[in-house]
C-alpha positions in Angstrom: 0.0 0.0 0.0 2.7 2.5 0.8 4.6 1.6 -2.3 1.4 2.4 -4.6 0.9 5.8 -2.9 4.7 6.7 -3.3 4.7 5.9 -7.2 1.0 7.7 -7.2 2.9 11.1 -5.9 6.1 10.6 -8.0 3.8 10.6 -11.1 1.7 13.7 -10.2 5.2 15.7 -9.0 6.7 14.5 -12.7 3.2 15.2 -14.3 3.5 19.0 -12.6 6.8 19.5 -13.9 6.2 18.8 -17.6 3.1 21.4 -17.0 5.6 23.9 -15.9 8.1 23.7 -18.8 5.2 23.6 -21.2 3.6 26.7 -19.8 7.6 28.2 -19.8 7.9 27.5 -22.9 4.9 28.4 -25.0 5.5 32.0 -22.5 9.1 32.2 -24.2 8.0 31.3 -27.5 5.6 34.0 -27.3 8.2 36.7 -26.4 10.1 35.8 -29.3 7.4 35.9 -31.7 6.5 39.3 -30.3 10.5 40.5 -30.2 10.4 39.7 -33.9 7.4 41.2 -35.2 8.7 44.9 -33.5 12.3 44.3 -34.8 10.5 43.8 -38.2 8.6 46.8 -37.7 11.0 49.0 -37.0 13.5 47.8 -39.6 10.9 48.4 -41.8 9.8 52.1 -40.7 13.2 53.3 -40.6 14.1 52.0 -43.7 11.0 53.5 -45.7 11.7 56.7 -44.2 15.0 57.3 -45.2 14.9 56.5 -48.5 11.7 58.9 -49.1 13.6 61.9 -47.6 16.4 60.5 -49.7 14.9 60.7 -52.6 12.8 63.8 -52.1 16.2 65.6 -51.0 17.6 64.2 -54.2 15.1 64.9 -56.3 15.0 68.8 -55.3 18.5 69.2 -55.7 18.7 67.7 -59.0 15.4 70.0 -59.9 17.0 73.4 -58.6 20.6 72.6 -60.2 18.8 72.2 -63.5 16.9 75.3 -63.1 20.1 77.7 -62.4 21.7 75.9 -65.0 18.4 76.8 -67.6 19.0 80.6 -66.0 22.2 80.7 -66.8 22.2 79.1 -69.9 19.2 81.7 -71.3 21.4 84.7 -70.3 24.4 84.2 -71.6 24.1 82.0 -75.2 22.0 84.7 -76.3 24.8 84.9 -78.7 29.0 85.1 -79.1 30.5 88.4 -80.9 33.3 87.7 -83.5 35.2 90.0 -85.3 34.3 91.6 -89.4 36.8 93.4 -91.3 35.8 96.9 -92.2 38.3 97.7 -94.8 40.1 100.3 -92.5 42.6 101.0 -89.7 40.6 104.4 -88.8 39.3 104.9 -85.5 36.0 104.4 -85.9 33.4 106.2 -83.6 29.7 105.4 -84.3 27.9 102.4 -85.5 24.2 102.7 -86.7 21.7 99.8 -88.2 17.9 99.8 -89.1 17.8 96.5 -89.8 19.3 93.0 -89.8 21.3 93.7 -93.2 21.8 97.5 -93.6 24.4 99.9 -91.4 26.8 102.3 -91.7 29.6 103.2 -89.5 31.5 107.0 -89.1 35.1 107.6 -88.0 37.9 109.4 -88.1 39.6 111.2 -90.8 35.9 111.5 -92.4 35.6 107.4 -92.9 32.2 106.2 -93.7 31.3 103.1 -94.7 28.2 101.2 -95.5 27.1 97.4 -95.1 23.9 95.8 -96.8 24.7 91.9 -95.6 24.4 92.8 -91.6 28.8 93.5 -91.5 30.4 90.6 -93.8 31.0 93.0 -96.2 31.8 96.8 -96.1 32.0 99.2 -98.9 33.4 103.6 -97.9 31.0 106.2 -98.5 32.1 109.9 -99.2 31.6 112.9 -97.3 33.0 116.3 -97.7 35.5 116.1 -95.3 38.6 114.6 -93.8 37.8 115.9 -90.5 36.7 113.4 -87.4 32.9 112.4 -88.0 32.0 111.7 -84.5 28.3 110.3 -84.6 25.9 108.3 -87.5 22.7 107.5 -87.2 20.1 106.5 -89.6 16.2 106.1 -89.3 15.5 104.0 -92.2 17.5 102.5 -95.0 17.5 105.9 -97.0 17.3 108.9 -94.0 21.0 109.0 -92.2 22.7 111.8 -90.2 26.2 112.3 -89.2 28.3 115.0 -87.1 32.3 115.6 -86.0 34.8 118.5 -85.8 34.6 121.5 -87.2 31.1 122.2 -86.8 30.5 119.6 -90.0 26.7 118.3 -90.1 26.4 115.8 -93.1 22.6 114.5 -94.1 21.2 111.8 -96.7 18.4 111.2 -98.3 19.5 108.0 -100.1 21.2 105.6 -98.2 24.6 107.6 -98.2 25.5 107.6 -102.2 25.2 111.2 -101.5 25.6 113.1 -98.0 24.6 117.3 -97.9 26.6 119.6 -95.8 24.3 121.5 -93.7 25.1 125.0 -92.7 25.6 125.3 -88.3 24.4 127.9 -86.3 27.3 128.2 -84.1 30.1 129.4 -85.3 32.1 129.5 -82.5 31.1 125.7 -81.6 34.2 123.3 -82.9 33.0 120.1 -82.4 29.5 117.9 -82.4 29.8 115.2 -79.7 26.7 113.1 -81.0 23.4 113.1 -83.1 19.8 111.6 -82.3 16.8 111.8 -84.5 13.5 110.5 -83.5 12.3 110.6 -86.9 13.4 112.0 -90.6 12.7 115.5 -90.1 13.3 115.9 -86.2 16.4 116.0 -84.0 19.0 117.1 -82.3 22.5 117.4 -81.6 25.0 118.2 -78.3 28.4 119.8 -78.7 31.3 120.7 -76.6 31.0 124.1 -74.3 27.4 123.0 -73.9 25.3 123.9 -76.9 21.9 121.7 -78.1 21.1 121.9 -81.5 17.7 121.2 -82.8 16.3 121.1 -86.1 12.2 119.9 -87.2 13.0 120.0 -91.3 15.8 117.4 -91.5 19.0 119.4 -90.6 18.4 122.2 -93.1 18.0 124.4 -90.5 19.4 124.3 -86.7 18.3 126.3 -83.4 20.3 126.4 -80.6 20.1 126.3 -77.0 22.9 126.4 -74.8 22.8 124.2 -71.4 26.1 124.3 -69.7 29.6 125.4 -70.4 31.2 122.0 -70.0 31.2 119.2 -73.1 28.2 117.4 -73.7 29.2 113.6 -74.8 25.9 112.2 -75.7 22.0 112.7 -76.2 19.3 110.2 -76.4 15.4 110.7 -76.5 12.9 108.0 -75.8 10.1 109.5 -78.5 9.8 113.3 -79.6 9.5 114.8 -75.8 11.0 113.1 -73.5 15.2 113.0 -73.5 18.3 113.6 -71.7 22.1 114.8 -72.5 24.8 113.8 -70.5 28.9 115.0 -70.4 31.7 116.5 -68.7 31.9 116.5 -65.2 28.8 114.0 -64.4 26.4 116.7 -65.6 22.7 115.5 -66.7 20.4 117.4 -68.2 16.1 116.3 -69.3 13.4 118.0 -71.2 10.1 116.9 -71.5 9.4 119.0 -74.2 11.2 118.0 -77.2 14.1 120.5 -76.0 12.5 123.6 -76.2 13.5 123.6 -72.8 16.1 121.7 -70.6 16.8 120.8 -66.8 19.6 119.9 -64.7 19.3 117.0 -62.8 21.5 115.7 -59.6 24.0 113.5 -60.7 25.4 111.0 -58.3 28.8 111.1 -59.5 31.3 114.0 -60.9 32.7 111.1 -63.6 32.5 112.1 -67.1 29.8 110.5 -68.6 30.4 109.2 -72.5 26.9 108.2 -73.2 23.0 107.6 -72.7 20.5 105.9 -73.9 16.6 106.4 -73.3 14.4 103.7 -72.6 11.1 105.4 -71.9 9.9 108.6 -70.7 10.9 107.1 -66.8 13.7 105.0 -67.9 17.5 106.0 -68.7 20.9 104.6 -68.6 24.3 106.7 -68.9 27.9 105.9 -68.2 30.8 107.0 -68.2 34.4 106.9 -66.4 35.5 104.3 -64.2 32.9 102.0 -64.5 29.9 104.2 -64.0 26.9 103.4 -65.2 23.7 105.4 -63.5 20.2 104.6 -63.9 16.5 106.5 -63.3 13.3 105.0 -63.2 11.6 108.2 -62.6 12.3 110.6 -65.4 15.5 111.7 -63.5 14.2 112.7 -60.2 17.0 110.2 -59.1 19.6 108.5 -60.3 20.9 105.7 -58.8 24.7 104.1 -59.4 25.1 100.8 -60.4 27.3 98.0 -59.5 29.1 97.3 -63.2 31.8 95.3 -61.1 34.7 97.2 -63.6 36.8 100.2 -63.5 37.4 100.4 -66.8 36.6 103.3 -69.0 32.7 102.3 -70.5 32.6 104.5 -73.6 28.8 103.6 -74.9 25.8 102.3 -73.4 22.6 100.5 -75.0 19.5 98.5 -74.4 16.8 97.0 -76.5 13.8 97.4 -73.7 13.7 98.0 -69.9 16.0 94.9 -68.9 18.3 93.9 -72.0 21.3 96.0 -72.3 24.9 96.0 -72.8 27.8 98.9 -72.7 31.6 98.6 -73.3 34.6 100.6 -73.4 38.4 100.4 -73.3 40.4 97.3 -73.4 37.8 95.4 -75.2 35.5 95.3 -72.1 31.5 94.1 -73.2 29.1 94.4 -69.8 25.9 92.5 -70.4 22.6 92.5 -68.0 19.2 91.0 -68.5 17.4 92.2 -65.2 17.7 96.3 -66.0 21.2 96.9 -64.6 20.8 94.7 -61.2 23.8 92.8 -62.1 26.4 92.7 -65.3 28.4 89.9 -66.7 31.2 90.4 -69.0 31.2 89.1 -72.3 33.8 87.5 -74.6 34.3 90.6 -77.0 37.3 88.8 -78.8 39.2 92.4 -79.1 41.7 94.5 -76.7 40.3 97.7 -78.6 38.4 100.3 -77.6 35.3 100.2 -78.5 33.2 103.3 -79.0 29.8 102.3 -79.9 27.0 99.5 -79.6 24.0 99.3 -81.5 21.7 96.5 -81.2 18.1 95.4 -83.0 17.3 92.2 -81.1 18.6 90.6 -77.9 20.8 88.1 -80.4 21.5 90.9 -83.2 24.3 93.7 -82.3 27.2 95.0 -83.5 30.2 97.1 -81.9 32.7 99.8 -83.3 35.6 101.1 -82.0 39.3 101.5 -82.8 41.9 100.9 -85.4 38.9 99.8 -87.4 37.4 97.4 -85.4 34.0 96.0 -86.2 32.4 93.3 -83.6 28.8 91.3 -85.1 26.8 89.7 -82.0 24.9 86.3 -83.2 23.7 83.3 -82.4 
């Protein structure tokens, strides 16, 4: 009896002690199932998450270096200027075109010379003189104007087969700086010691009004009433009335200013020595100085609209800007010359003038 109720308990304490490591171990089993699943999870989340802001930062980057390279690209391939032969070793002073094919440039030692296949070829015209002819412009393929020392005024009426010496006013005056006409019949003309010239019949007849006693270097209207003349010593001068009358304005600077050109009746560039180039955006009532980031003498200044606009000057140097003067880049010019003049018809359609001859074409 005793040895049947010893083996009964033996097999209940063994019995218990299976229970127990059952019960342990579906408990561990458990833990590990559970341990896995989060290690799973997490692996999982942190993995998705990095990649995504991987990507996204990628992605943005790649977008925004394609974009300043598209900016870039659009403001500086408008075109490349290479050099044209012009036939002559003469200083040449003033460039003028009306159109993609036709222009005519003015120089020293009474040089003119006329192009009808936009500057490959170039063929001399003949004035009266052998004096410096300082300025050309034309309004059309026939209507042409062009000034220089020694009081001369020149005119055509046919493209520049024939030019007219017109008689000036001023005999005391010994040199005409530059010419601007807004149309066939009316325009005007600046001098040194200060004088304005204007005529309404073509240059047949001059009246003059004298401004200041120091040189003006350049004139520029934006339609028939609203222009400016710049010159010696920083001086600025505006009417608003077709030059019957005219008005200093403050100038920032005491430079000499070479040149300026008229955008609208609000709107006006001019520069000059040193790097100077001023602007207005309120018909003169300031004028503010902008950063060219050069020193070098800028001799002529242009723009085709508000924004667009180049100017250049000794050694060679070509300043371009696209956002109205903000900021200038220099362009490859391909010359050490001076260059004297600009004139452009289209943001990828220019030409450039300057000495010993030199004749610059910008293209694309």
């Amino acid at each position: 009896m005793n040895h049947t109720k010893k083996l009964s308990v033996l097999i209940i304490a063994i019995a218990l002690v299976l229970l127990l490591v059952f019960l342990f171990s579906a408990n561990c089993g458990r833990k590990a199932e559970e341990l896995t699943t989060t290690t799973s999870t997490d692996t999982t989340t942190s993995t998705d998450t990095t990649t995504s802001t991987s990507t996204t930062t990628t992605s943005t980057d790649t977008s925004t270096t394609v974009a300043s390279t598209t900016t870039a690209t659009t403001t500086t391939t408008l075109g490349t200027w290479s050099a044209l032969t012009s036939g002559t070793t003469n200083k040449l002073n003033s460039i003028s075109f009306v159109d993609a094919n036709n222009g005519w440039v003015c120089g020293n030692n009474g040089t003119i010379e006329y192009t009808s296949d936009g500057g490959a070829t170039w063929s001399f015209q003949t004035a009266a003189t052998t004096n410096r002819l300082t300025s050309i412009q034309f309004i059309n393929n026939s209507y042409g104007f062009t000034v220089g020392d020694n009081r001369k005024i020149f005119t055509t009426s046919n493209g520049g087969t024939t030019w007219v010496s017109r008689v000036s006013p001023l005999p005391g005056i010994t040199l005409y700086l530059d010419v601007y006409f807004c149309s066939t019949s009316e325009g005007w003309v600046v001098s040194n010691n200060g004088f304005i010239l204007k005529t309404t019949d073509g240059g047949i007849s001059w009246i003059s009004t004298e401004a200041t006693t120091n040189n003006l270097n350049s004139i520029s209207f934006s339609g028939t009433l609203e222009g400016w003349a710049v010159g010696q010593g920083g001086i600025i001068f505006n009417t608003d009335n077709g030059g019957t009358t005219w008005v200093s304005q403050e100038s920032p600077v005491v430079a000499n200013l070479f040149s300026a050109h008229a955008v609208t009746a609000n709107i006006c560039y001019a520069c000059g020595r040193e790097g100077v180039i001023l602007k207005t955006t309120n018909g003169g009532i300031n004028w503010n100085v902008l950063t060219s980031g050069t020193t070098t003498e800028l001799r002529c200044i242009t723009f085709i609209d508000e924004n667009i606009g180049w100017a250049a000057g000794d050694g060679g140097v070509i300043l371009f800007t696209s956002d109205g003067g903000t900021t200038w880049a220099a362009q490859n010019s391909t010359t050490t010359q001076q260059i004297e003049s600009l004139c452009f018809i289209a943001p990828n359609k220019g030409w450039a003038a300057g000495s010993s001859g030199t004749i610059l074409r910008f293209s694309n």
